[in-house]
Structures are given as structure tokens and as C-alpha cells.
C-alpha positions as CSV (number, residue, x, y, z in Angstrom):
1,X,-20.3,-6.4,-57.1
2,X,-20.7,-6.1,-53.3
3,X,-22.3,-2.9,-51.9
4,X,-21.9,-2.4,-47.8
5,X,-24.5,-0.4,-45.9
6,X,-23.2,1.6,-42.2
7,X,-26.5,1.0,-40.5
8,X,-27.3,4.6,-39.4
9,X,-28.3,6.2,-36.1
10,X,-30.1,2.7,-34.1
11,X,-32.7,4.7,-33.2
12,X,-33.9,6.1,-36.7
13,X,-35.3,4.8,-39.8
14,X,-31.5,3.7,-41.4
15,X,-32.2,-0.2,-40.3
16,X,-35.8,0.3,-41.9
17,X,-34.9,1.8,-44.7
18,X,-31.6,-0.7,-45.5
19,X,-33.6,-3.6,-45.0
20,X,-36.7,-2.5,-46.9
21,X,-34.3,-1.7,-50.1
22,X,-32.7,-4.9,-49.6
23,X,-36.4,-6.7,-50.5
24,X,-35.6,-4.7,-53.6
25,X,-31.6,-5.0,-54.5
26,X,-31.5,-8.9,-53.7
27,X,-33.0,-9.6,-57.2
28,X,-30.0,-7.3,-59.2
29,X,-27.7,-10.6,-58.8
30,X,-25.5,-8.0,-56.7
31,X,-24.1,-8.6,-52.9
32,X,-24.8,-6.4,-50.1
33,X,-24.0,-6.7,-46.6
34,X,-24.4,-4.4,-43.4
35,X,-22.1,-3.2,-40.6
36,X,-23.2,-2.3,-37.7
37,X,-26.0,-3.9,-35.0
38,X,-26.9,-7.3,-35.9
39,X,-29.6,-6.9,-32.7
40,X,-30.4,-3.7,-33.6
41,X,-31.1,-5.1,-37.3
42,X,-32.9,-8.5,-36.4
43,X,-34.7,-5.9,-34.0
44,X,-36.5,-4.1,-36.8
45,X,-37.2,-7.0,-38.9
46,X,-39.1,-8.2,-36.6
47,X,-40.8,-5.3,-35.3
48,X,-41.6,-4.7,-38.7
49,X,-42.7,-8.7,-39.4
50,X,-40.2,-7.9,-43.1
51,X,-39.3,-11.5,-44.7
52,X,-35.9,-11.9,-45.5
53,X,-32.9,-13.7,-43.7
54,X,-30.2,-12.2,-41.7
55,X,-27.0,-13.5,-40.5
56,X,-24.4,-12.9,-38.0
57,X,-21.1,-12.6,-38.9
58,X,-17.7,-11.5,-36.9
59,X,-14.8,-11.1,-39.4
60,X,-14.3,-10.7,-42.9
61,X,-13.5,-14.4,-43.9
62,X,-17.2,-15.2,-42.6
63,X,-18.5,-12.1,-45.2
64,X,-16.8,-13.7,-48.0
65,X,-17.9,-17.2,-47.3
66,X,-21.3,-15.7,-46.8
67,X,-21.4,-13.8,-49.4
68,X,-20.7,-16.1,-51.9
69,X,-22.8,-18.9,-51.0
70,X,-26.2,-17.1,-50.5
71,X,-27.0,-14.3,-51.9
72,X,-30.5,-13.8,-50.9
73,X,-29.2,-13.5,-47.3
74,X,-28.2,-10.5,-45.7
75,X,-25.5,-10.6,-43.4
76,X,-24.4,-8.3,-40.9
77,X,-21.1,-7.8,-39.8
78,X,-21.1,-7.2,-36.0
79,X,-19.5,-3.7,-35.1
80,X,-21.0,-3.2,-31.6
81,X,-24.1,-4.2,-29.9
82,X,-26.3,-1.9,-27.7
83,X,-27.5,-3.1,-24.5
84,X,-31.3,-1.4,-25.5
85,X,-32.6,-0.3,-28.8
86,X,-35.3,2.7,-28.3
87,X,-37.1,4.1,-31.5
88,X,-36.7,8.1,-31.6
89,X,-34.7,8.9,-28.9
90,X,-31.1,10.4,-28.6
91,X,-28.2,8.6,-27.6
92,X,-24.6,9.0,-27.3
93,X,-24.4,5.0,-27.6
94,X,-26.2,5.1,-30.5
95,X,-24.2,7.9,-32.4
96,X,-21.4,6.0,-31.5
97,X,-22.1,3.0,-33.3
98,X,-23.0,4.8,-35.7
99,X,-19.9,6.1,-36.5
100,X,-17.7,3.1,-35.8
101,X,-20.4,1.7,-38.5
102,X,-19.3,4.1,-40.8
103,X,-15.7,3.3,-40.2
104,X,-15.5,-0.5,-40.6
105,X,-18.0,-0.1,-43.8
106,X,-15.1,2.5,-45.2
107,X,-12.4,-0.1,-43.9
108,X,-14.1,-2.8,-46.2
109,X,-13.7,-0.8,-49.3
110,X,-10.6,0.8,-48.8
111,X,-9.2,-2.8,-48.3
112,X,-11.5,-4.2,-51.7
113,X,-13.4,-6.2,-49.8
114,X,-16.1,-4.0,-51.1
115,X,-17.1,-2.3,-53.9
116,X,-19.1,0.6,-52.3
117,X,-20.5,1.8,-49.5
118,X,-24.4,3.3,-48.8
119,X,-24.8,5.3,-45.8
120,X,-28.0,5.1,-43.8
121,X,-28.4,8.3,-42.0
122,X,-26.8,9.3,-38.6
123,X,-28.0,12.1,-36.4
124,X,-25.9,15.1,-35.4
125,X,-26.6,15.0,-31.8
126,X,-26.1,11.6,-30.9
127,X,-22.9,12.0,-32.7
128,X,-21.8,15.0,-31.0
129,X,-22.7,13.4,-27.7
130,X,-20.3,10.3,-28.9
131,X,-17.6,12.4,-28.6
132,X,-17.0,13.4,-32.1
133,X,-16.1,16.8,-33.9
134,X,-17.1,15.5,-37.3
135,X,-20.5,15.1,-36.8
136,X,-21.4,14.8,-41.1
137,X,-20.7,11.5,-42.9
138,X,-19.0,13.5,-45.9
139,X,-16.5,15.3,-43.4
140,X,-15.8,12.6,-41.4
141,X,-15.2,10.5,-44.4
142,X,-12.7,12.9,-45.5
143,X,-10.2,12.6,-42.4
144,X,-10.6,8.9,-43.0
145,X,-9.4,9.1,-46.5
146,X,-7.0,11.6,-45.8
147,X,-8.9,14.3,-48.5
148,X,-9.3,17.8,-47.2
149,X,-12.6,18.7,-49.0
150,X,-14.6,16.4,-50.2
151,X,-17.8,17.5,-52.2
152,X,-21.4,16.9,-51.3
153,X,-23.5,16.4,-54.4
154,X,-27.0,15.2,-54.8
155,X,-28.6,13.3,-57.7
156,X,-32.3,12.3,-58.4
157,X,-32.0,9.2,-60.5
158,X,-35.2,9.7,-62.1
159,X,-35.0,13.7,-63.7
160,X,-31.1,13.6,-63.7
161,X,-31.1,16.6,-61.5
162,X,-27.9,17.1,-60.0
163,X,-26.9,19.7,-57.5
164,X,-23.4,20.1,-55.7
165,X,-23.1,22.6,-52.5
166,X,-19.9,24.6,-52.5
167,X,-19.9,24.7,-48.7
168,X,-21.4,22.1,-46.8
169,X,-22.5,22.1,-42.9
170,X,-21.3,25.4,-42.2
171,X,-23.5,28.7,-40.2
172,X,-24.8,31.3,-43.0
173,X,-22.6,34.2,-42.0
174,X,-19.5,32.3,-42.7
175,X,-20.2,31.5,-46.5
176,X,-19.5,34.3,-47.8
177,X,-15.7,34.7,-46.3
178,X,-15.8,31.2,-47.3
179,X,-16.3,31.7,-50.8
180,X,-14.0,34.0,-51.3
181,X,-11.0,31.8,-49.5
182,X,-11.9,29.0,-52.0
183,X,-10.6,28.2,-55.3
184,X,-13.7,28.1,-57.4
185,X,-12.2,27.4,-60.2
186,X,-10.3,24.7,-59.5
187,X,-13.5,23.1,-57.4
188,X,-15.3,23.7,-60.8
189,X,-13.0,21.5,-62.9
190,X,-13.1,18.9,-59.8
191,X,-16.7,18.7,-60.4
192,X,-16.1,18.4,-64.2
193,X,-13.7,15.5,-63.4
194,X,-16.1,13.3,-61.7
195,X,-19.0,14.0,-64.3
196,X,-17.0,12.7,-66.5
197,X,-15.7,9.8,-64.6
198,X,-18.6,8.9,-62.2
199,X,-21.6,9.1,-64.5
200,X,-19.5,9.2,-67.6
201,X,-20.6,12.6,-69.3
202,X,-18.0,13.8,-71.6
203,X,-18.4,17.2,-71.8
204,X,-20.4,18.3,-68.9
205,X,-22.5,21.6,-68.4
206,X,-22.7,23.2,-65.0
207,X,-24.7,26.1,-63.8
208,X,-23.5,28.1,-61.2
209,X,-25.8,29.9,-58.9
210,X,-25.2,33.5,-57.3
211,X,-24.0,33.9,-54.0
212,X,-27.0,37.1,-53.2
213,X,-30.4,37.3,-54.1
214,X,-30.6,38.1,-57.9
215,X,-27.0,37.1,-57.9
216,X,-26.7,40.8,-56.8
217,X,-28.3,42.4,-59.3
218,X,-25.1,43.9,-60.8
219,X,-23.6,44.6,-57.6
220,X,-26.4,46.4,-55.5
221,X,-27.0,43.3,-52.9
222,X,-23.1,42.2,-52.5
223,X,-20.0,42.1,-54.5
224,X,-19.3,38.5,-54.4
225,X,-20.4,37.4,-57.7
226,X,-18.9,40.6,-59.6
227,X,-15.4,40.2,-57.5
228,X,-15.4,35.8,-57.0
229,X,-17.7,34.0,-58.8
230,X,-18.1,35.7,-62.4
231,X,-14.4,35.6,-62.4
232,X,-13.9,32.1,-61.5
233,X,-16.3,31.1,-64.3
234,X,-14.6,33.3,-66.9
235,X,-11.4,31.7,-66.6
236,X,-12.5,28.3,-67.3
237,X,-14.1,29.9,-70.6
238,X,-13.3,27.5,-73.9
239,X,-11.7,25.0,-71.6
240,X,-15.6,23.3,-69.7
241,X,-19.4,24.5,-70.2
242,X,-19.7,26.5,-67.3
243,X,-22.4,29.6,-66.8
244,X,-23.6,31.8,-64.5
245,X,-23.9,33.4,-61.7
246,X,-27.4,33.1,-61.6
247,X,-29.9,34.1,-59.6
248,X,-31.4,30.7,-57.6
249,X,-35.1,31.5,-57.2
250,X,-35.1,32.2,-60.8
251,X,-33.5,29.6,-62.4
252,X,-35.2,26.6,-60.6
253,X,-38.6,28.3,-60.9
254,X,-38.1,28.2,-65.0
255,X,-36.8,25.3,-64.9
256,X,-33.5,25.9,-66.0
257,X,-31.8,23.3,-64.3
258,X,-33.2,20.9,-66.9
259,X,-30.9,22.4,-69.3
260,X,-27.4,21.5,-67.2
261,X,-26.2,18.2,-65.9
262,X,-24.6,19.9,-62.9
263,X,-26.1,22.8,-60.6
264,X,-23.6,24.5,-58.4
265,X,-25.4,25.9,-55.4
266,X,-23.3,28.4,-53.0
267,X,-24.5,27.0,-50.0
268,X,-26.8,24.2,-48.3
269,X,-30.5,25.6,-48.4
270,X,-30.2,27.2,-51.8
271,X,-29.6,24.1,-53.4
272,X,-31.5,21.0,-51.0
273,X,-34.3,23.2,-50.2
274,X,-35.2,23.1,-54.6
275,X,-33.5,19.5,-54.7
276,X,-35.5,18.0,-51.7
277,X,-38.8,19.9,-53.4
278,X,-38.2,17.9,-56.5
279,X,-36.9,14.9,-55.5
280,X,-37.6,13.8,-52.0
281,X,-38.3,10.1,-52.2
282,X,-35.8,9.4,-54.9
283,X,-32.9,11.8,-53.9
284,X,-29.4,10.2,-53.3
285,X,-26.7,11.8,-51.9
286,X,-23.1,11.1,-53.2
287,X,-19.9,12.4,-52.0
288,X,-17.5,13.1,-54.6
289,X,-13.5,13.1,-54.8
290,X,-12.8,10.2,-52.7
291,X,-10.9,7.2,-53.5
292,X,-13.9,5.3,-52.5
293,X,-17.5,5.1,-54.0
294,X,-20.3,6.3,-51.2
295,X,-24.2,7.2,-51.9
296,X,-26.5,7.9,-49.2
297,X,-30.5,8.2,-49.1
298,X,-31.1,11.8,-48.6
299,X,-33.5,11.9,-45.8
300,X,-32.9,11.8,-42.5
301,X,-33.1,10.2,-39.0
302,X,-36.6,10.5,-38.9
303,X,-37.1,9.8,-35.4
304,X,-40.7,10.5,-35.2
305,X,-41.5,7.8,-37.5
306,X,-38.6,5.2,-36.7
307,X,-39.8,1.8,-35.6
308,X,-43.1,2.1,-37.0
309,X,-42.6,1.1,-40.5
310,X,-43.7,3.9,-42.5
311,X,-40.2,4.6,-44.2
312,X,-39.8,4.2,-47.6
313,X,-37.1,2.4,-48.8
314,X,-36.6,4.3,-52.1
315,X,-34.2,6.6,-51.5
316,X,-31.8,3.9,-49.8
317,X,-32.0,1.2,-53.1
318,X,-31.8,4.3,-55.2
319,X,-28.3,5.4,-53.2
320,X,-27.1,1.5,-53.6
321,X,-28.3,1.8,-57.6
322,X,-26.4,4.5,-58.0
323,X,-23.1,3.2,-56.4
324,X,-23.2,-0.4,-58.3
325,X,-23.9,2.6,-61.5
326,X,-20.8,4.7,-60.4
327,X,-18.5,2.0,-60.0
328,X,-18.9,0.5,-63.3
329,X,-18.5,3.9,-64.8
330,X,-15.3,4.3,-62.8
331,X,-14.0,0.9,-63.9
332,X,-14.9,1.6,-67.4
333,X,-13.1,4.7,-67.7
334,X,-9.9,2.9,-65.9
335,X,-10.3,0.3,-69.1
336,X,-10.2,3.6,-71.9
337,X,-7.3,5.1,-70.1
């Protein structure tokens, strides 16, 4: 299988961290390949003194050829090229080719060439400086792909936590109005759907967190979970292994989670803020129901550190693990249908 990586904001630790994995992932037998900055990339790798091979390439014949004759190299398939490349600082050039990154590494699986895609990670502000409105991979991915709400998810490969945000990169006083425009239910059995066909679970459980603190305590802190979200898990009674609402401190200071495969969180901190806690170095993040597979380390930019090679590389070979993982899965269940 071939895995391509979108090299990331220049400026942050995404070239680190791709080609630190890449010491790892060349020994699965699996292809990988980059797009972005082929200076930016032989800038790191040397800056960091890291042994491995990379190679220019300009069009997709040249991947293929590549690709198939030497593995153990990695080559990188020239999107744009900066004129400077300077360790923790903001630039609109730099967001930018970030995101046309993004959109050739997309373009490579939509067209087969790839199997799946690992996104090193971009930072808002360049990106917003570029020019663009979508300044998230998962949303920007979306209008790509032509899918209206795409679902962030996070995994941690070595508990099996996972942990899916009903609403994504949006300012806390709009969740709740939020939540009670969405179709819960039907987002629910979405998640269900890609349990099952992503990491092949067959019947899935899912825990649903409360909206207010205590999940309301029986409507004294907010109606939502009495009105929306109690409901919404109700209906899909007898049809998937859904409960809840519960209240978030609780449930991830017990431990609960352990007990689900899925944990629905109603909004970003309540569930990375736990998720990050438990699984920093290892987390992956995965964006669910699009045509395409896509993982991403879940750390960011980390500008105060880029350039000086402290990053880890885990989280980035744990996000390309994890894709090779879901596209068997989704090739195997294409086989029993």
C-alpha cells in the first residue's frame, strides 16, 4: 500500500515529525511519499543530520517509477517551494503551501494513486493569512470531497480509546444552538457505520457525554440533554449500544471510557482535553465519512520547538499505522459485501 504525507505548516515540526516516522514505517514493506517542499524537507534532514534518502520528483509518473523501484527512499513530490524556510515563525507563504499540500496529497488518493493520506499539522494563522476561510484540515477536506460534515474522531492505538467531537472548531456559546440544529441520531448511527467499517467492530458501543456539567443534573444546569440528547439516544434503543448522557468529569475520572469503543464528546475541550491527558504521544486523529482514508498526528505546530529536533515522531507513524490499518479494514469489508 502507498500512504502520502501533506508536509504541514514549513515552519513547524510536520517535516520533523514525517521524516522521523519514516525511519520507522520504511521497514513495514509499505510506500510512502510526501507532497509539499522538497527544500523545505532536505532542509530538516539536514538540520537535523537524520539518515535516510530523499528525492525529487515533479509528476506522478516519476512517483510511480519511484515508488516501485526503491522503497527505502522517500520521495517528495514538489508542490511549491519557498524562497526561505524560518523555524517558528508565521507565514502566509507557509500556510499556503500548506494547504496546496493538503490538496495535491487529497488529489493522489481521490485519483488511487494513493492509498491514504497522513496530515502533518498546519497552523491556523498562517492559513488564515493565505487567504483561506477553512483554516482546519477536516473542514477543508470536506469542500474538497464535496461532504458537508465530516467527523473529527480521535484514536490512541495503544488503550483503544476513541473519542469523536460532535462539533468541531466552533466558539463555546454557539454549541449549544448547534446541538440542537443537528441530527444526533442520525450522526450516532454515522459513527456506528464507520466502527464497523473502519476498525471492523460489529456491534459497536458508544457513550455519549452530556452537553452541562453533570449532564444537567436532571435539568437544573440546562435543558439540552432532557430536550436533545436523551431523546436522540432513546430512539436508537434495540437498533445500536448507545448510552448516556453522561456527565464528562465523571465518566473519564472512573474510567468509564474503558468500557465503550466509542466516546461521543459534545464539543472540542470536553473530549481532547481527557484524550490529550491520556494519550498525547500516541494520539492519532482520523476524520471519518469521507471517501478517502486520512489520519493525522494529534499535536500541533509546535513552533517553539521546530527545527531543533526534539519532536517525536510517534504520533505521526502511529497516524500512517492506522491508515495502512483502516484501509485494509475497508477493503475487507468491500470483499464480505
Amino acid at each position: 500500500m502507498r500512504v502520502v504525507f501533506s508536509i504541514g505548516d514549513l515552519h513547524g515540526i510536520g517535516p520533523e515529525v514525517i521524516l522521523k516516522s519514516f525511519q520507522m514505517l520504511r521497514e513495514t514493506g509499505h510506500t510512502f511519499l510526501v507532497a509539499g517542499s522538497y527544500k523545505a524537507m532536505e532542509y530538516y534532514r539536514k538540520t537535523l543530520d537524520l539518515p535516510i534518502e530523499l528525492e525529487l520528483v515533479n509528476d506522478t509518473a516519476a512517483v510511480n517509477r519511484l515508488c516501485a523501484s526503491h522503497c527505502g527512499v522517500l520521495p517528495v513530490l514538489s508542490v511549491a517551494e519557498p524562497e526561505t524556510i524560518d523555524p517558528g515563525t508565521v507565514s502566509a507563504n507557509s500556510g499556503r503551501i500548506a494547504m496546496l499540500s493538503v490538496a495535491a496529497a487529497a488529489e493522489l488518493c481521490r485519483r488511487g494513486v494513493c492509498d491514504a493520506l497522513v496530515t502533518a499539522p498546519i497552523h491556523k494563522e498562517a492559513v488564515a493569512l493565505a487567504g483561506y476561510k477553512e483554516t482546519g484540515h477536516t473542514g477543508f477536506l470536506g469542500k474538497l470531497f464535496g461532504v458537508s460534515s465530516p467527523t473529527m474522531m480521535f484514536f490512541d492505538p495503544v488503550t483503544e480509546l476513541r473519542v469523536a467531537l460532535a462539533t468541531i472548531h466552533v466558539p463555546l456559546a454557539k454549541v449549544p444552538g448547534l446541538i440542537r440544529e443537528m441530527d444526533i441520531a442520525g450522526f450516532l448511527e454515522n459513527l456506528a457505520h464507520s466502527l464497523k467499517t473502519d476498525f471492523s467492530i460489529v456491534r459497536p458501543r458508544m457513550a455519549v457525554l452530556g452537553l452541562n456539567p453533570h449532564a444537567s443534573d436532571g435539568g437544573v444546569m440546562g435543558s439540552e440533554e432532557k430536550e436533545i440528547i436523551g431523546p436522540a439516544i432513546a430512539s436508537l434503543a434495540g437498533h445500536l449500544q448507545v448510552e448516556g448522557p453522561f456527565p464528562a468529569d465523571g465518566f473519564f475520572g472512573a474510567g468509564r471510557y474503558r468500557n465503550f469503543d466509542m466516546v461521543v464528546a459534545m464539543y472540542h475541550d470536553q473530549g481532547l482535553l481527557p484524550f490529550k491527558v491520556l494519550a498525547f504521544d500516541t494520539g492519532v486523529n482520523v476524520t471519518l465519512g469521507l471517501p478517502i482514508v486520512r489520519t493525522s498526528p494529534d499535536h500541533g505546530t509546535s513552533f517553539d520547538i521546530a527545527g531543533s529536533g526534539k519532536a517525536s515522531g510517534r504520533s505521526c507513524y502511529e497516524a500512517a499505522m492506522l491508515a495502512l490499518r483502516i484501509v485494509r479494514n475497508r477493503k475487507q469489508t468491500e470483499r464480505s459485501l
